[in-house]
Each structure stands twice: as C-alpha cells, then as structure tokens.
N, C-alpha and C positions, 0 to 999 in steps of 0.2 A: 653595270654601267654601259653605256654606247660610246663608244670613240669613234672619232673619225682619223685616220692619217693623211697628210697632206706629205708628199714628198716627191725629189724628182727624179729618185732611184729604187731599188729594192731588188735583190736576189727572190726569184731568180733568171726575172725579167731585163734589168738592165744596172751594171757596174759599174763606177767607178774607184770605189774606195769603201771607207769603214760606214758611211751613213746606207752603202743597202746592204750589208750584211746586218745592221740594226734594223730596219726598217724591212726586213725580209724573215727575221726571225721572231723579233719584240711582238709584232701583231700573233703568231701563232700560239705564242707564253701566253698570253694576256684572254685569248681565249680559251686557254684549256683551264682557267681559271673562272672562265663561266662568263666572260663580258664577251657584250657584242661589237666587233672591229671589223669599219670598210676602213679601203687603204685606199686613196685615190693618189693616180701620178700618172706624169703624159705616156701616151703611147708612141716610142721610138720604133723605130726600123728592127731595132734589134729584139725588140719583144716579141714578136714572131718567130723568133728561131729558141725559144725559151722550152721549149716543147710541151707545152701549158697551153690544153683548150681556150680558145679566146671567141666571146659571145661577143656577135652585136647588140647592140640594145635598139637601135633604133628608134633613138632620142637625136634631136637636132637642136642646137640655142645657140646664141646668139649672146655677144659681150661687145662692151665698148671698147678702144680702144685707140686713144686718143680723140682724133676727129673722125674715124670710124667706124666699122662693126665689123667685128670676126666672129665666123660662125666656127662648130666643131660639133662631134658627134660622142659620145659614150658607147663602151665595150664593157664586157666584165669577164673575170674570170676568180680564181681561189689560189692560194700560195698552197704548196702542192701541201698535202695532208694535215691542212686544217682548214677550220670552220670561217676564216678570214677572208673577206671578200677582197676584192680588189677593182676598181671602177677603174677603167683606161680614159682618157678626156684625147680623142683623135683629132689631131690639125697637122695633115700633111704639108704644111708649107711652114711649120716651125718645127714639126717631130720626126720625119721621114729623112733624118739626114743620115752618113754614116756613126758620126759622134754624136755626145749627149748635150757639150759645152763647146766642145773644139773641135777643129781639122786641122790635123799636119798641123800641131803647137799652138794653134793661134785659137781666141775665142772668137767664135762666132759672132758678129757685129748687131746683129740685133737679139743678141741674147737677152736684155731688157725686156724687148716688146715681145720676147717669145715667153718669160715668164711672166710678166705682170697678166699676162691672156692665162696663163696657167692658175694662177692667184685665181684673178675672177672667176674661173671656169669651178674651179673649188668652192667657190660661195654659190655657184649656180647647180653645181650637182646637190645640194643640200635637198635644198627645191625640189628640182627633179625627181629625185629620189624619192624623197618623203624621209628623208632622213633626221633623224633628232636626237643628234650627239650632245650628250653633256660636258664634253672636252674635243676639241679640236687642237689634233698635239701636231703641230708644223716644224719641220726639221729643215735647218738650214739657209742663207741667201735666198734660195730660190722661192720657198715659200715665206718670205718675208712679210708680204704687203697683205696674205689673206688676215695677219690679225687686225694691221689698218685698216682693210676695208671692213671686216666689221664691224670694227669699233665708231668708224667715219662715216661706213652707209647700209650698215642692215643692221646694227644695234634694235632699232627702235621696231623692228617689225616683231613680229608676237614669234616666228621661227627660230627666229636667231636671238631674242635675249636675254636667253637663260646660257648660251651657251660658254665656257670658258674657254680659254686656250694657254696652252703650253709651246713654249716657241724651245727645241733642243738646237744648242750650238757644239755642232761635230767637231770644227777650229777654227777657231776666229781668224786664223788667217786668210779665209776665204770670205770678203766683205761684200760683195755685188756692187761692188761702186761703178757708177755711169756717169757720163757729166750730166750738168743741170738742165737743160733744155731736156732729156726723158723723162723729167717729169712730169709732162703731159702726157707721155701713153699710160702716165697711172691713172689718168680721168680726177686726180684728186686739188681739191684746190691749192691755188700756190701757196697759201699763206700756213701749208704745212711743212715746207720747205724751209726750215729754221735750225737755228743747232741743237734744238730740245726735240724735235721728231725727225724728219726724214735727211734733211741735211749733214753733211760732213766733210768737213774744210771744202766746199764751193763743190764737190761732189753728189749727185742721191744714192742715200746706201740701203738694198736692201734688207741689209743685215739689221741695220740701226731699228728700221721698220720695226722688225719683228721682236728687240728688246724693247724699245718703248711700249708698243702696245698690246703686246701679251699678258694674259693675266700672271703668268709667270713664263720662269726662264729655265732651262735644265743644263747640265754638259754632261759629260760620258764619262766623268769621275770627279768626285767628291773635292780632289786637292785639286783640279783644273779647273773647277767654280772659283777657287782661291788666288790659283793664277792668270785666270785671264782679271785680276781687279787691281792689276799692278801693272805697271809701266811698260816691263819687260816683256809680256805676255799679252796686252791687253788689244795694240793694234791701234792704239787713239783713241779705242773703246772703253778701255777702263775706266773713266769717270762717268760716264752713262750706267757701267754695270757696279760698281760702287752704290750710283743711286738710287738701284733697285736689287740692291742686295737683299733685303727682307725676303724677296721673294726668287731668290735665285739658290737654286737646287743644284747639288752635284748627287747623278746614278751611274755608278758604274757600268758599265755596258758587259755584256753573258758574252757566252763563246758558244757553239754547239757540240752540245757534250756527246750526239749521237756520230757526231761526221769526227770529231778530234778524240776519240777512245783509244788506248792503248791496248785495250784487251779486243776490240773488233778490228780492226783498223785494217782495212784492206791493202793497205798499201805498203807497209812495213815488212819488213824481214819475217819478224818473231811476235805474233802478238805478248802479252805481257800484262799481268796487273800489280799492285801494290808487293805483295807477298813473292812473285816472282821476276824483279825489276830489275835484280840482278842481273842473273841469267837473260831475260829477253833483252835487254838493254846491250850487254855485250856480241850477241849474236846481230842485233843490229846493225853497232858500230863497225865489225867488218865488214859487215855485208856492203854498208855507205861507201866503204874504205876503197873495196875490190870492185862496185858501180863508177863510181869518182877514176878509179887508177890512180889513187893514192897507194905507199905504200901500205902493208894488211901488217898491223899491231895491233893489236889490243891494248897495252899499256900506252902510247902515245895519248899523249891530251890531244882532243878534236875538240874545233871550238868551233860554231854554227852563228849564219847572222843569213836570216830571210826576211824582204824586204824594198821598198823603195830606195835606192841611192843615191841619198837627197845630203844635202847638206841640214837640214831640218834633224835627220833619224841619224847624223853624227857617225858619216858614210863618211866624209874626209880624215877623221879624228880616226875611224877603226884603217884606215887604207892606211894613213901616216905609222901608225903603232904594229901594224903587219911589218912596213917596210926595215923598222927599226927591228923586230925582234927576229924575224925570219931567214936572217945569215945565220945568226948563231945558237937560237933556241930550236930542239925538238918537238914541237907546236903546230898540227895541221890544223889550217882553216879551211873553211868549206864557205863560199859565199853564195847568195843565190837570189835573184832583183834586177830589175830596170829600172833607169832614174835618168839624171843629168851626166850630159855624154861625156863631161871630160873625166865623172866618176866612173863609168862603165868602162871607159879606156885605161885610170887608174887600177882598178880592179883586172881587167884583162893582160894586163904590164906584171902585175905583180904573180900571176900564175903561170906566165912565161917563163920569170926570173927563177920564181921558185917554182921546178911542176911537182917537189915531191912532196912542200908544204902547204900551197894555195891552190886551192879549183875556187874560177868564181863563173860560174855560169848567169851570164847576163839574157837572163829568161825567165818567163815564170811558169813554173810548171807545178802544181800544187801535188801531186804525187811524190814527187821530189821534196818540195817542204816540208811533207810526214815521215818522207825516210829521215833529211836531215835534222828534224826535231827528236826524231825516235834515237836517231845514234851520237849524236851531237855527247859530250859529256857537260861541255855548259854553251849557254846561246846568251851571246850578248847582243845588246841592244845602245848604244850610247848618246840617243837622242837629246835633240839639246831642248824640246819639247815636245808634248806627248798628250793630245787631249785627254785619249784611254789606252791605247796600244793591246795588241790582241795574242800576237805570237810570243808575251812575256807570260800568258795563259798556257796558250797552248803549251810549254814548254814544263812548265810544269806538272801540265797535267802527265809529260809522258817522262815525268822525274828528272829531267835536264836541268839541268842547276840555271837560272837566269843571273846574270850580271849587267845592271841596268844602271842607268843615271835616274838619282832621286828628283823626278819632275812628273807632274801629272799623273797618269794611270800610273806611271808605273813606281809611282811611288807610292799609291793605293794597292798596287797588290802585291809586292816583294817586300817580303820581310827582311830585313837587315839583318846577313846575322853577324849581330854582336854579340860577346859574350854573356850580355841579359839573358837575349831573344835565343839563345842555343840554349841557357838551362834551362828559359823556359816552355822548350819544344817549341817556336812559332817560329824560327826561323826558315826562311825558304831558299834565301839567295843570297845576293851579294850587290848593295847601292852605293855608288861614289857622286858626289854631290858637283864637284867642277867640270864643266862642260870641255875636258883638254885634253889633251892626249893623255898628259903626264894625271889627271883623272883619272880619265881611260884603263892605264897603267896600273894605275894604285888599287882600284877594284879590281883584275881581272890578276892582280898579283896576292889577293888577299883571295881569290877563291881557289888559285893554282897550289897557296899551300895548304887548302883546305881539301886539297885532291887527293892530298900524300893523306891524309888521318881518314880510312875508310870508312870506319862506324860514324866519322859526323857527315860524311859525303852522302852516304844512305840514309841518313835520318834527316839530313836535311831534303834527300830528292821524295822521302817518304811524305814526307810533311805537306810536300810541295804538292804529292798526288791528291790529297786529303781535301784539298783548299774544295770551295764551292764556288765557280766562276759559272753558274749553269745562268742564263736568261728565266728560269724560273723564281731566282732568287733576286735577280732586277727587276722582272714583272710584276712582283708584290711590293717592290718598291716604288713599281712609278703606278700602282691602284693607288699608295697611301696618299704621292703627289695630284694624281687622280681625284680622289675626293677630296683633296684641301681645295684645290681650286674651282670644286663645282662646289663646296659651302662659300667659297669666297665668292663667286660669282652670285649665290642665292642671297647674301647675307649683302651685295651692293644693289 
C-alpha cells in the first residue's frame, strides 16, 4: 500500500510529546513491512539541528488563505534508517519560530492560519509529487481540515477519489478550538460551520474536522476509543465520537524495542536479560541509589515515577501519598519530570524534607529515565487519564513491576494481578481503579506486599519482560485498518 502521513511533529525532527515519537517510528514499522510511506510535516527552526541531511526540492506553490495567497516551498529528507521519506512544507513566517505551538506558555495567535496553510499545503504536495496514497492517515488538531478539504474540494478530481483517510486522536484534550470568525482562513464555506461539522459550542474546532470527515478514526489504545465516548473523557466530543463509532478504532501504540532493551542499553549500570534480571536489576538499583545520594540498600523498596507533572498523570495524588508515607515508612522515591510549577515546587519541598527518601529532579534527562526504569523495583504511574502511556512499557520491558490507574493504555497493557491472572501466568503489575490518593494507596500497598513473596515478584517482572509492545506488532495492525478503509473507500 502507499500511505501518506500528515502530521505536525515526528522524531527526530521536531518534539513535543507522544504524537512524534508515533509518527517517527510507525512510518519505519510499516515499511519494513514492504509499504510505501511519505511523512509530510512543517519545517520548524528546529529541524535543522536534527542532524538529518535535509534536500531542497525546489518546488514553489501557492494556497489560499482566506482573502489571500501564501506561498511555501518543499524539502525532503528520510527518518534515519529507513526507506520512509519525509516531505518538509517550508514557510518561514509560520515555521521559523523558536516553538512549535507556543512561546514562554502562551500559544501562538495565529496558530489557526498557521495550520489550516499546513492542511492545504498537504493536499498540494499530493499533486506535486505525484503521489497516490491509498490512505492519508492525519494525526491530531493540526491536521484536521486535510480530511475536509478533501472531502469539500478535491473529492471529485480523478487524484484524489480513491483516496481514504484515517484521522488518529493522541488526546482529545487538545481540540484546536479558534473562535468563529477563523473560519474564513479555512477558505471553506460558512454553511459548514454547524454543530454536525466544524462547529463547537460557537467555537471552530479542528479536531471535530477531522472526526466528522475521515473515513475513519483511531486512538493510541483500544480502551481509550471506549473512553473518549463518555462524558468523562470525551471533551464535549463524545457524542460526535459515539456517532461514528462503527468506524472508530483503538491501536495501541509500539515502544522502540532497539532504544529501551535491557540487555543493550547503554545507559544502565548492568545490562541484563529475562534469565539474568535478578542480578542485573540489583546491580542497578544501587548503582541509581549511590548516583541519586540516596542511601545504598539493596533491600529498601525504590519506587520510580518519570514524567510530566501534570495534574492529568496524577502528580498531585503521587506528591500527596509521598508526603503522608515518608515520615514513617522506609520507601525511597526517585522522581524525575517537568510540568506545572506549583508541582515542581511540591516535588522540590518534598526531597528537601526528606533527602534520604525523595530525589525529584525537575529535568528531563533521558539517560536518567533508563537508569531509573532499570533500578526502580516498581514505577508507578497514577494518571487520572491516559490516551496510551509509554514508560508503563518501558518498565516492564526492563521487569520493574508497574502500578498504574486502570484508564486507557494502561489499562490495555498491565495485567492485574489477581489471584486468576497469577495462576494464570499473565499477570504483570498492579491497577487500582479510583483516581485518589487513598487509590493511590491501595495499589502500591497491594504490590508492596507482593514484594515480601519473591518467586511472585520475579515471575511477575518475568512476565512483564515477555509482553510484545514492539511497533511491529501495531504496524500490522493499523495495515489491517489500512485496508478496511481503502475497501471502504473503493466500495463508496
């Protein structure tokens, strides 16, 4: 098959979050699988320092733009070691900034008319190219409006209407809402501004775009297609995504199994595989202990949590249950994240109070994330939602027992273990269902004495090594999505 990607990130060009470490790896999976994948996404300031040959092309066009016309130009280059192209769409007066969305907190004011020019520029490289994608899979807000604008103005050309599309929502909490007067930079007529297409409560959302007019819909785990169709989860959106449920898919999202290995892993103490997890896993933990200036035990529980420190990933919930346990419990935490600053100052307070039980280093340093996933004895996670979540992966991959809140991803990859799921070897961790401290609590007390009975501690962290979280095994899942929607599209 031919795919095309549309997105406004991707490793390891330019970051913000979990959509380009998807969109930086999915396209390599998916060709080593023998399909053909461009990725096209704007060219920032920061894609130059990617250290990834970057071609001009030496194409120039032109899009509308309200009462307008903006021109831009095409680069190309390949995600490093695969066959995956990647098309740049260059306009220095929307992409040349320091930020992708924001500066210094705030979002940038015409972030609207900077993506709806991104959108069309997407339906003009088609052209350009000569490109003849059977699925055009659009990730996120930003690329919203390329599936309205096919569907509203290049449907009908002989290029475009064969082609399907797949619109993936990374979290609905990010809706692209503008007020109403933007949309006119869409060029699209008014009378699509309604509450069944672009509209939302006197809003234009380009999120909404891109579920109404996709041929289908995806999320980055199976039980977060279930949750975003509820109240709780949904954003206002739930009844939209209710009524395109037929065609709304949940794929879990891959980890990279060559970059997060415990038996390579340049960054760890001790490497370590399944059979020797024991040993390398302890060699680890003091290595973390005596890096940290923690005291150096072995037998103390270490308990790890890396991450944003949001009130979203259930940062106030783990800082409250620190403050309570950490007078009188023998319990070191390791924190390690940037977020919302009165949680960085919580977390900072609390490794003052306590320096022999809390280190929270408010940084991100990914070197650091592998020692403390490699020595950690369980990594909790207490999100109060979770589209997929990734470091609930990684953690098991390098046998750290996870203790997570049952929502979204991670209720799709942590096995509970109950007494079933222990006899019946699938257990991997530990999930408590209420989003509270006293939640919090009750999970991370059900894996503590699960600490003292060593042959279930190893056989669950074995278990846990076992799993298959690779992107090869999501990339055969979104070919199957893949060809449903290019027979759907043939068959309308």
């Amino acid at each position: 098959m031919n795919i095309v990607f549309a997105t406004s990130e991707a490793v390891p060009f330019a970051k913000t979050g979990g959509l380009a470490d998807v969109c930086g790896t999915l396209p390599p999976a998916l060709a080593r699988l023998g399909h053909e994948v461009t990725l096209v996404m704007p060219k920032y300031r920061c894609v130059e320092y990617a250290g990834v040959p970057i071609e001009p092309l030496g194409i120039t066009f032109v899009v509308p733009i309200g009462t307008k016309t903006v021109s831009g130009h095409l680069a190309a280059s390949h995600l490093p070691g695969s066959a995956a192209r990647v098309i740049f769409v260059q306009q220095d007066q929307y992409f040349d900034r320091d930020g992708l969305y924001t500066e210094r907190g705030e979002d940038y004011l015409d972030n609207c008319e900077r993506f709806v020019f991104f959108c069309r520029s997407v339906m003009e490289v088609i052209r350009l190219l000569n490109l003849r994608p059977d699925v055009l899979h659009c990730h996120d807000w930003q690329t919203g409006l390329v599936p309205a604008y096919l569907t509203l103005e290049y449907q009908t050309l002989p290029r475009y209407r064969q082609i399907g599309t797949l619109f993936t929502i990374h979290n609905m909490a990010y809706q692209g809402l503008f007020w109403h007067w933007d949309m006119i930079l869409t060029g699209l007529d008014w009378r699509h501004f309604n509450w069944q297409e672009l509209e939302f409560f006197g809003q234009l959302s380009l999120l909404k775009a891109g579920i109404v007019y996709s041929t289908a819909i995806s999320t980055v785990s199976p039980q977060y297609a279930i949750d975003i169709q509820t109240r709780e989860y949904g954003y206002g959106m739930e009844g939209v995504l209710h009524h395109r449920r037929d065609c709304l898919f949940g794929i879990l999202n891959g980890i990279d199994t060559e970059v997060w290995n415990p038996s390579s892993d340049r960054f760890i103490a001790r490497i370590y595989g399944i059979d020797s997890v024991i040993e390398g896993k302890a060699i680890c933990k003091v290595e973390l202990q005596r890096e940290l200036g923690l005291p150096v035990d072995g037998q103390t529980l270490l308990i790890g949590n890396v991450g944003r420190l949001t009130h979203q990933k259930g940062s106030d919930l783990l800082a409250a249950l620190i403050r309570r346990w950490a007078p009188s419990r023998p319990i070191q935490w390791v924190i390690l994240g940037q977020g919302e600053p009165d949680l960085e100052e919580e977390f900072r307070s609390l490794s003052q109070e306590f320096p022999e039980r809390v280190v929270a280093r408010i940084e991100f340093a990914e070197p650091l994330a592998h020692r403390i996933i490699a020595g950690a004895d369980i990594f909790v996670m207490p999100s109060r939602f979770e589209p997929c979540g990734l470091n609930q992966m990684y953690a098991q991959r390098y046998g750290t027992i996870p203790v997570v809140r049952s929502t979204g991803g991670l209720k799709d990859t942590v096995i509970d273990a109950t007494p079933e799921n222990i006899g019946a070897g699938s257990a991997t961790g530990f999930a408590f269902t209420e989003p509270s401290v006293e939640g919090l609590a009750d999970g991370l007390e059900r894996a503590i004495r699960a600490y003292d009975d060593k042959d279930l501690w190893w056989q669950l962290a074995r278990t846990g090594m076992r799993q298959d979280f690779s992107w090869d095994r999501s990339a055969r899942q979104y070919v199957e999505l893949y060809d449903w929607i290019r027979r759907r599209r043939r068959g309308a």
